[in-house]
DRENPAFI-63008 format. One line per 5 residues: number of its first residue (from 1); their letters; for each residue x, z, y of C-alpha. Coordinates in steps of 0.25 Angstrom, whole numbers, plus 5000, padded with zeros to 4 digits. Example, Ala and Ser with C-alpha at 12.3 -4.5 7.8 and 13.67 -1.06 7.14 Angstrom:
1) AS) 5049/5031/4982 ~ 5055/5029/4996
This chain:
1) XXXXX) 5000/5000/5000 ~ 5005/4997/5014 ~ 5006/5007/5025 ~ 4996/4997/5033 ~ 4984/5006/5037
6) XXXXX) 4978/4991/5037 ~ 4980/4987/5023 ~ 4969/4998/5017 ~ 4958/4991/5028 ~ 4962/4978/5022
11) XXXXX) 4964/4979/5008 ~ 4951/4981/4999 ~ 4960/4989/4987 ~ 4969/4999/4998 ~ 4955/5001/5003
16) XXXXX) 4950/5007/4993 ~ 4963/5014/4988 ~ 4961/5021/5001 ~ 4947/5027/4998 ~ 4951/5031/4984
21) XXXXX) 4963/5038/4990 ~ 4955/5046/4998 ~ 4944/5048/4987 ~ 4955/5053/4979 ~ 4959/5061/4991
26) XXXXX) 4946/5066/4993 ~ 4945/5072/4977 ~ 4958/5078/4977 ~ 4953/5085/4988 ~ 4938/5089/4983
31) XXXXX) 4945/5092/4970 ~ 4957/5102/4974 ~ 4946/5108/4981 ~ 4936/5111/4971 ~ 4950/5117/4964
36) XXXXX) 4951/5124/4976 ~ 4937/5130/4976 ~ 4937/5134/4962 ~ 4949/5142/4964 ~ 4942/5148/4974
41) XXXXX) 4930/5152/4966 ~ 4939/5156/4954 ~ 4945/5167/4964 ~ 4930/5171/4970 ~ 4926/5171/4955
46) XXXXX) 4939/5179/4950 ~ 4936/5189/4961 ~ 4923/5191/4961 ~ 4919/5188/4946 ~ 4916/5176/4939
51) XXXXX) 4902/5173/4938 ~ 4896/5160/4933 ~ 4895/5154/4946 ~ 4909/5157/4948 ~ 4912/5148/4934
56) XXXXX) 4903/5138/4936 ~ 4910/5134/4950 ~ 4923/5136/4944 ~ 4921/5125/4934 ~ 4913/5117/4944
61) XXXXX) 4922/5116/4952 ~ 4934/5113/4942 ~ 4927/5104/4935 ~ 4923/5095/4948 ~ 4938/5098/4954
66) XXXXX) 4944/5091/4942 ~ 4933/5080/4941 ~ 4936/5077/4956 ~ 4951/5079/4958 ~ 4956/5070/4943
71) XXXXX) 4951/5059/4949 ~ 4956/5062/4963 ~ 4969/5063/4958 ~ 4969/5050/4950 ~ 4963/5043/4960
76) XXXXX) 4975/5049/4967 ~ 4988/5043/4961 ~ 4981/5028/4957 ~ 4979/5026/4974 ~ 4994/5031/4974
81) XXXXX) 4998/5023/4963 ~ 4990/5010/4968 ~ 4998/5013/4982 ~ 5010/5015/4976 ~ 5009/4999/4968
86) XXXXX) 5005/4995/4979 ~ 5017/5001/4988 ~ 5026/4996/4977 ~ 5020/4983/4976 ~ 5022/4980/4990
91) XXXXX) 5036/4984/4992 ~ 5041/4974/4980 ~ 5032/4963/4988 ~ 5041/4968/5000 ~ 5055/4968/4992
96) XXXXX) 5050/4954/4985 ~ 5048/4947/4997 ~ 5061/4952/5004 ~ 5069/4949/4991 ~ 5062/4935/4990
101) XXXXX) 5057/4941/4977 ~ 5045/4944/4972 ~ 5034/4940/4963 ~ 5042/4927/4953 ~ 5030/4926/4945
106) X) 5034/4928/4931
């Protein structure tokens, strides 16, 4: 990917890279958070008892923590990955055309 802020506005594919990445962003964030909260409640339920409401949100909250954050994650390292080729790809179209290489075709 270029450092063009341009190149996103234009291109279809760095476009929607761009909305995944802040999708990704947004479910790292909603899912550290639902950690964050059930560490809360963990200490509110460890200090006061642990009824079944106290469980019930535990696990509620575990459960959509993971369910949102695995995907988040992954969603995380294939934009980077897919920004990454893309770098690589247009530094050796840069060193081919200033070697006079490139692409021969075989």
């Amino acid at each position: 990917m270029s450092d063009r802020p341009d190149d996103a506005a234009l291109d279809p594919v760095l476009k929607r890279r761009r909305r995944i990445a802040r999708l990704a962003s947004l479910g790292q964030r909603l899912g550290y958070l639902a950690f964050l909260v059930s560490i809360a409640v963990f200490a509110v339920g460890l200090a006061t008892g642990f009824t079944d409401a106290v469980a019930t949100t535990l696990v509620a909250l575990l459960v959509a923590g993971s369910a949102v954050l695995a995907p988040a994650i992954v969603l995380h390292y294939a934009v980077r990955a897919a920004d990454d080729e893309d770098r690589a790809a247009g530094d050796e179209a840069t060193r081919g055309r200033a070697t006079g290489g490139g692409h021969t075709g075989h």
